[in-house]
Each structure stands twice: as C-alpha cells, then as structure tokens.
C-alpha positions in Angstrom: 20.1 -15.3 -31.0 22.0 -12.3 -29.0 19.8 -10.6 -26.7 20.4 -6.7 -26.6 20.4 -4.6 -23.9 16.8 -3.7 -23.7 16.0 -7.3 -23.7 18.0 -7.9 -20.5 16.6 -4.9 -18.9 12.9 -6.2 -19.9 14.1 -9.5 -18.2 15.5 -7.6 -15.2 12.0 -5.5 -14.8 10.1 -8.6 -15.3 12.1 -10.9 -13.0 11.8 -7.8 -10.4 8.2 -7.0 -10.7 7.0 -10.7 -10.1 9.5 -10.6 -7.2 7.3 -7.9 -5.9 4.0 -9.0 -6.4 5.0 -12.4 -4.1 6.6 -9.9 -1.3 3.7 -8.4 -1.5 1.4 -10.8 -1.6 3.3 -12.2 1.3 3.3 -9.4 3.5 -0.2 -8.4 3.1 -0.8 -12.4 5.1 1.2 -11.8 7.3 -0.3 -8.3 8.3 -3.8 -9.9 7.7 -2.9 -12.6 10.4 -1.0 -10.2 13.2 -4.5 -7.8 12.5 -6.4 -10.8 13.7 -3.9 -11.9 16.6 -4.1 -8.3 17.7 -7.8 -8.1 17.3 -8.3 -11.8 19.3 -5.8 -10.4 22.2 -7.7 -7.7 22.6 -10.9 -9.9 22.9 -9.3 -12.1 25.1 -8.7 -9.4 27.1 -11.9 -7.5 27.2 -13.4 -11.2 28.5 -11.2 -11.2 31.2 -11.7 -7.6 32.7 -15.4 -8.8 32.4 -15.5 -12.0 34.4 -13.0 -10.6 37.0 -15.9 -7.4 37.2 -18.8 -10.5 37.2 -16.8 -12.4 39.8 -16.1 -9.4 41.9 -19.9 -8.7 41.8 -21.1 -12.2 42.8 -18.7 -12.1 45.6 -19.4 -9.1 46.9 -23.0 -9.0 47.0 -22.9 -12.9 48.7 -20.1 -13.7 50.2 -21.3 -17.8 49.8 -22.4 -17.7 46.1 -21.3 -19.9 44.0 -19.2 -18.1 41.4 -18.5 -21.3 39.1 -22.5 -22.2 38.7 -23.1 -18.8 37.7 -24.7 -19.1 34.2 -22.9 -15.4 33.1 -19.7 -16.9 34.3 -20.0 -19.7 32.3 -20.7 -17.9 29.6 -17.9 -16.0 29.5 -15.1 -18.9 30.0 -17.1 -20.5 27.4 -16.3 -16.8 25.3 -12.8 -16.9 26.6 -11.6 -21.0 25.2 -13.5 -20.1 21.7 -11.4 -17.0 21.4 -8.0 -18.8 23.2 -8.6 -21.5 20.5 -9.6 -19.1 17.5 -5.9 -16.8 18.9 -3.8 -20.4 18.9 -5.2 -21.6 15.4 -4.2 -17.7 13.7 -0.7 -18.2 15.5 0.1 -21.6 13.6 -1.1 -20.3 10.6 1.6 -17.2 11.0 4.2 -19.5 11.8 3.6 -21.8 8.8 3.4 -18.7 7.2 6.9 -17.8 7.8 8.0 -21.4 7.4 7.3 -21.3 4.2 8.6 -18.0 3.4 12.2 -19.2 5.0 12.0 -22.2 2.6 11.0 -20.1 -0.7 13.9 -17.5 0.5 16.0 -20.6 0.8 14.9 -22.3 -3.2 15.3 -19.2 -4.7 18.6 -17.4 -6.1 19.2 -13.6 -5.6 17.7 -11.9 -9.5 20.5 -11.1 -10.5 22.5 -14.1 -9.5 25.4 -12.5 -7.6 25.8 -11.4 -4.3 24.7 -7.7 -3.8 27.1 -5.8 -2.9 26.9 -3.8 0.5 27.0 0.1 0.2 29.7 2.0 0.6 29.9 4.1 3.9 30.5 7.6 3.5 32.6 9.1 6.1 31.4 12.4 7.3 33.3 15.2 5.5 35.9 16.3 8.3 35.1 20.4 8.9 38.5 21.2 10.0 40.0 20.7 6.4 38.1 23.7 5.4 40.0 27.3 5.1 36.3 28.6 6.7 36.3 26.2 9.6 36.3 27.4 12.8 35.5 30.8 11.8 31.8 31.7 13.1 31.7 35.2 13.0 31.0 35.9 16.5 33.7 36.3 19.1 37.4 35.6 19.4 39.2 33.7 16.1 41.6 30.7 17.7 
C-alpha cells in the first residue's frame, strides 16, 4: 500500500511528539534532582554557619570546654553526614541519569534519518550598497 502525504506527515508528528514527551520527561529529572542538590547544598551550608556560631560560643565563653562532647555539636555533625550522604546519593542518581540519556542518544537515529542540516548564515546586508547610505541628514554629505 502507498502511503500519501498526510500519512507521512502523521508519522512525522507522531514520531516528533513522542520524541518530546521523553525530552521532557527527561528534563523534568534532571531539574527535579539539581532542585534537590541545590536544596541539600544549601542545608549543608546552613549547618555549617551553625556549628562554627555553636563552636565560637563554647569557646568563647570557656576557653577549656570541650567543644567535641558538646551534645549540640554532635547534633549538628550528626545533621551535617545525614545531609553529606542524602547530597552524594542525589549526585549518583544525576549522573546515572545522564548516563543513560548518553546511551539512549547513542541507540537512537535522528527522526528523520538524515543528518540535519546546519542553517545557513545570513551575512549582514552591507549599508554602503545603498544609494541612501551615508546620507543622514544632518551635517556635511562626503
């Protein structure tokens, strides 16, 4: 059976929406996961401005205390390795994520099969070739 035109732009649409939907699909993990490595950073950080204000506390109102028995302290190292572990497991899962996308951009053919071609650079248009150029109306004509 011949297929018409319409068919193979039906084809074309179809082939190029499903294209879309797993881009998009796609990109909306990967912003999902650098939301959460931002998000976890940002933690991280918080947790350190507070245990360097904690330890600068301590120190300064006992010069002999104990900073690493302090039960705060603790607590908040214990806050920083959950969220240092929490920001290395959200990395590997980005990374596999773009493994995988470098291996399904590697499987799959362009749609249309051929090569797209790269567009054409327009040169800008040169004023000088113009009877009007140069002329602005104001002062002396060269």
């Amino acid at each position: 059976m011949n297929t018409t035109f319409w068919d193979d732009i039906k084809a074309a649409l179809h082939s190029g929406a499903t294209i879309i939907a797993d881009k998009s699909e796609e990109y909306l993990a990967y912003t999902i996961l650098k939301k959460e490595i931002f998000t976890l950073n940002h933690q991280q950080r918080k947790l350190y401005a507070e245990l360097g204000q904690k330890t600068y506390t301590i120190i300064t109102k006992n010069k002999d205390a104990q900073v690493a028995s302090n039960l705060k302290v603790k607590e908040l190292i214990q806050k920083i390795k959950k969220v240092q572990s929490d920001l290395k497991n959200q990395e590997k899962q980005l990374q596999q994520l773009k493994k995988e996308a470098a291996q399904k951009q590697k499987k799959s053919p362009p749609a249309s099969g051929k090569k797209a071609a790269a567009p054409k650079k327009t040169s800008p248009k040169n004023k000088k070739s113009s009877p009007q150029a140069g002329k602005t109306g104001k002062g002396k004509a060269s």
